[in-house]
VOVEXDO-472461 format. One record per residue: z, x, y of N, C-alpha, C, CB in turn; residue in three letters. Coordinates in nm, 2 decimals. Atoms other than C-alpha are relative to their C-alpha. Glycine has a CB too. Example, Ala and Ser with C-alpha at 12.3 -4.5 7.8 and 13.67 -1.06 7.14 Angstrom:
<rs>
0.00, 0.09, -0.12, 0.78, 1.23, -0.45, 0.00, 0.09, 0.12, 0.12, -0.10, 0.00, ALA $
0.00, -0.09, -0.11, 0.71, 1.37, -0.11, 0.08, -0.08, 0.11, -0.14, 0.04, 0.05, SER $
</rs>
This chain:
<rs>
-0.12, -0.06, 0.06, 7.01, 14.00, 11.94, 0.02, -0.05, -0.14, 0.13, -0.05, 0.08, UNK $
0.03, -0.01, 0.12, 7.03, 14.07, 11.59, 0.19, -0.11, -0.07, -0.05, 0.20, -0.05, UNK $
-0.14, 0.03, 0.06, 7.35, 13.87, 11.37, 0.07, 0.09, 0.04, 0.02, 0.00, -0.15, UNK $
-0.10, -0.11, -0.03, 7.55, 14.20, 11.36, 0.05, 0.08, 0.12, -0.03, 0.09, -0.08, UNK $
-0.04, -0.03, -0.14, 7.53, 14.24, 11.76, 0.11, -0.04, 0.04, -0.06, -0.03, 0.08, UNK $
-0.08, 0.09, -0.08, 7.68, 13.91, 11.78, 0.15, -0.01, -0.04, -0.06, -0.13, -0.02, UNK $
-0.11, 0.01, 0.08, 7.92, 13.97, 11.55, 0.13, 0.13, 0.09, -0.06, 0.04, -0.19, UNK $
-0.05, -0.14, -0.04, 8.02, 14.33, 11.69, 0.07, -0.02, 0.15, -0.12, 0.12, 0.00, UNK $
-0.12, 0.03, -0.11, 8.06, 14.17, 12.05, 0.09, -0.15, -0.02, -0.08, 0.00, 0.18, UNK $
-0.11, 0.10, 0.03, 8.25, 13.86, 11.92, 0.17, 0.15, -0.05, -0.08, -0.14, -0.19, UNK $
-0.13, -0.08, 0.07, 8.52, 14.15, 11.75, 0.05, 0.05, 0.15, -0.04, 0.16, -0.13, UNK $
-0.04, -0.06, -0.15, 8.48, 14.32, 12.11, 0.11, -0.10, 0.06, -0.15, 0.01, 0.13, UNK $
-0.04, 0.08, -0.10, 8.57, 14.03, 12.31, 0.15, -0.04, -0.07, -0.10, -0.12, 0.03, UNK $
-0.09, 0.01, 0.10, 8.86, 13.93, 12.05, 0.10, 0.07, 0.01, -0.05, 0.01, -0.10, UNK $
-0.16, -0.04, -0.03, 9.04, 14.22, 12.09, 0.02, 0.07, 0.17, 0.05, 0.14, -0.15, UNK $
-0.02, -0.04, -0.22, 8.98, 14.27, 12.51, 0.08, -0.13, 0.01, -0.20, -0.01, 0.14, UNK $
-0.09, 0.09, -0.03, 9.14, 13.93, 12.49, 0.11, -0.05, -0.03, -0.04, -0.06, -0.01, UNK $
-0.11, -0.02, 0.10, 9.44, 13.95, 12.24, 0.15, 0.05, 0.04, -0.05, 0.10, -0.10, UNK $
-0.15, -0.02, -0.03, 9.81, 13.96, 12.30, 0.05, 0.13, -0.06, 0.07, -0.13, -0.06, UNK $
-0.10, -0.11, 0.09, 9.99, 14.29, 12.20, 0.03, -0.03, -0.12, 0.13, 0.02, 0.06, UNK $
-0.06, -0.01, 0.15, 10.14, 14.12, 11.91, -0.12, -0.03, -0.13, 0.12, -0.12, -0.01, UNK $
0.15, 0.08, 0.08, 9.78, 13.96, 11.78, -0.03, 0.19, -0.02, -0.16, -0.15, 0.14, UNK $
0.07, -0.15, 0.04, 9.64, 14.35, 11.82, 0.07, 0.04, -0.13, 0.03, 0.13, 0.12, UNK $
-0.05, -0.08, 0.11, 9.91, 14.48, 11.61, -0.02, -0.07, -0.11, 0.12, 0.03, 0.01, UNK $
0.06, 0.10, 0.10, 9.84, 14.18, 11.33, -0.11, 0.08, -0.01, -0.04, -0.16, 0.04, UNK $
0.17, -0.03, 0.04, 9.49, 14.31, 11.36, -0.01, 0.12, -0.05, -0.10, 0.00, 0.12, UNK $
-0.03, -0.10, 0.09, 9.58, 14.63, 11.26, 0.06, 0.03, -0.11, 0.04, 0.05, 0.03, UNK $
-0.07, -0.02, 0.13, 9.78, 14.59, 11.00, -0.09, -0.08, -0.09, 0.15, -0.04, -0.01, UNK $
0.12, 0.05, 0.09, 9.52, 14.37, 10.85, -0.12, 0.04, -0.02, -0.02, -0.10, 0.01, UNK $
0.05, -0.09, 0.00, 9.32, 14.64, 10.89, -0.04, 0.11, -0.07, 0.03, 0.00, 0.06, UNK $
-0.06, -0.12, 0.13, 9.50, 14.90, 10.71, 0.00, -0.06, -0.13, 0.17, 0.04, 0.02, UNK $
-0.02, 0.07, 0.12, 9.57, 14.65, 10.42, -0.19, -0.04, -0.01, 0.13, -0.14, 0.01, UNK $
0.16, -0.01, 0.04, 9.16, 14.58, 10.39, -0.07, 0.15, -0.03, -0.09, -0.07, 0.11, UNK $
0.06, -0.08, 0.06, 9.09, 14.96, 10.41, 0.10, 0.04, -0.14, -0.04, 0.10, 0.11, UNK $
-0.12, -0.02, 0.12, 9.38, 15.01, 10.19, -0.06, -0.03, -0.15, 0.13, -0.11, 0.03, UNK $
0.03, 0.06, 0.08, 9.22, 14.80, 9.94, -0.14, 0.04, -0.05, 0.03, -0.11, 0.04, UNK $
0.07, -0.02, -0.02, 8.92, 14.90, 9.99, -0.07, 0.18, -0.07, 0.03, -0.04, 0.11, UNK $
-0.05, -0.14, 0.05, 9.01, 15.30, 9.90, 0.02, -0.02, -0.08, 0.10, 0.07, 0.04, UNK $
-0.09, 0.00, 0.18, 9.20, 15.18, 9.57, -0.17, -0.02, -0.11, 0.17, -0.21, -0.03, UNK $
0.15, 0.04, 0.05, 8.84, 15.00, 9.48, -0.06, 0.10, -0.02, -0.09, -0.08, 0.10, UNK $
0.09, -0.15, -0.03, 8.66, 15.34, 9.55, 0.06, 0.09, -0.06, -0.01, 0.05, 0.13, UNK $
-0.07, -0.06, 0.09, 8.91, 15.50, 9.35, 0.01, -0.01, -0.14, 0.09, 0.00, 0.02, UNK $
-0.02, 0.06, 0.08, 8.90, 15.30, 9.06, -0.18, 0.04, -0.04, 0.08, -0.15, 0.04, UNK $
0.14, -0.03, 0.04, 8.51, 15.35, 9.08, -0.04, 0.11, 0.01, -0.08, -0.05, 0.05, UNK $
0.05, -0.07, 0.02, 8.50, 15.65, 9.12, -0.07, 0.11, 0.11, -0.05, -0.06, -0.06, UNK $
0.08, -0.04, -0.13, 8.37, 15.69, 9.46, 0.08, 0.11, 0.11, -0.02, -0.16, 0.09, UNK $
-0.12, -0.08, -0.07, 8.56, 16.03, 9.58, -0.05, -0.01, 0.18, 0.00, 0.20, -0.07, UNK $
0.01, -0.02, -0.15, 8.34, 15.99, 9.95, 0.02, -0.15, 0.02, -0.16, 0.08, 0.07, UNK $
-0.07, 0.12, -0.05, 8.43, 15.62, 9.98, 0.15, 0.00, 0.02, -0.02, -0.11, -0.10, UNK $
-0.22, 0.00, -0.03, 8.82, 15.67, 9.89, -0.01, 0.09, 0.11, 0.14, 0.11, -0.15, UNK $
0.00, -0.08, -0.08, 8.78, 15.95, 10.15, 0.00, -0.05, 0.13, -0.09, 0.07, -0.03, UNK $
0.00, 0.03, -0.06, 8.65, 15.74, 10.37, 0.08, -0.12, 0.06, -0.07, 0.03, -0.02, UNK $
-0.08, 0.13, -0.01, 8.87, 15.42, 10.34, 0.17, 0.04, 0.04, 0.00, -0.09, -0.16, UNK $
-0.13, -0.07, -0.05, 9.17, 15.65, 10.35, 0.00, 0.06, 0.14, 0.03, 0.13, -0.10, UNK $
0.00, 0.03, -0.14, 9.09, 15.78, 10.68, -0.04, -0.09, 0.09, -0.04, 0.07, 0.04, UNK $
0.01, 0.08, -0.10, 9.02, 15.47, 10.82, 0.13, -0.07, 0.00, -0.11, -0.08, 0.00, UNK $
-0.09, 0.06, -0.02, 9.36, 15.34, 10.72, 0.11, 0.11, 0.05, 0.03, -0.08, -0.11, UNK $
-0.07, -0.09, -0.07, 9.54, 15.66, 10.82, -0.01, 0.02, 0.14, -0.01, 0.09, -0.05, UNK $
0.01, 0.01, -0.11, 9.38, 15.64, 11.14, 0.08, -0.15, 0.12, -0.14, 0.02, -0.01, UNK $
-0.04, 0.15, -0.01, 9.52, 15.24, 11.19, 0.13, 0.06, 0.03, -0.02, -0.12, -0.14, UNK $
-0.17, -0.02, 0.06, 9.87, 15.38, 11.08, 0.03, 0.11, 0.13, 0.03, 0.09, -0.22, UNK $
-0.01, -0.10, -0.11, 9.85, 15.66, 11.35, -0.01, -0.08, 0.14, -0.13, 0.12, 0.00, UNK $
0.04, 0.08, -0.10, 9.74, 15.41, 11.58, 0.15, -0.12, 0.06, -0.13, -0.07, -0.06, UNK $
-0.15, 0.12, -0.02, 10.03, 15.16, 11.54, 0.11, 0.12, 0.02, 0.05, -0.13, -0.17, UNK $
-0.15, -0.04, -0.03, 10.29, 15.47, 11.51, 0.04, 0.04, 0.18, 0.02, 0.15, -0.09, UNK $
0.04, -0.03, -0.16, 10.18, 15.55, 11.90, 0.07, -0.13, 0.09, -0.19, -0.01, 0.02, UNK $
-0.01, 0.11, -0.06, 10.29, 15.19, 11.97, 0.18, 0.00, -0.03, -0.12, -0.14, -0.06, UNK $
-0.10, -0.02, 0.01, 10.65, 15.26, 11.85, 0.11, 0.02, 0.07, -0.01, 0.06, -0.03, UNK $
</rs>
């Protein structure tokens, strides 16, 4: 098993084990990294990065409004 397996089922297990209120933490720190992440890609230039950083935080934000 390569690093980035171990890493992928450490995140798994992390959030199969996680309290409701820890998940939602995890999302919003989620949104605020792709968030950040988008602006970066904006700033450079990158119209399929922002593209893509924006729908990963819009998808977060859809995700938590479900939990409402």
């Amino acid at each position: 098993m390569n690093s980035s397996r171990y890493h992928n089922q450490y995140r798994r297990n992390e959030i199969s084990t996680s309290s409701q209120g820890r998940l939602i933490i995890m999302m919003y720190e989620g949104a605020i990294k792709f968030s950040t992440m988008a602006i970066q890609s904006i700033e450079k230039g990158d119209v399929a990065g922002q593209g893509k950083y924006i729908n990963k935080t819009h998808d977060i934000i859809n995700e938590l409004w479900l939990w409402i």
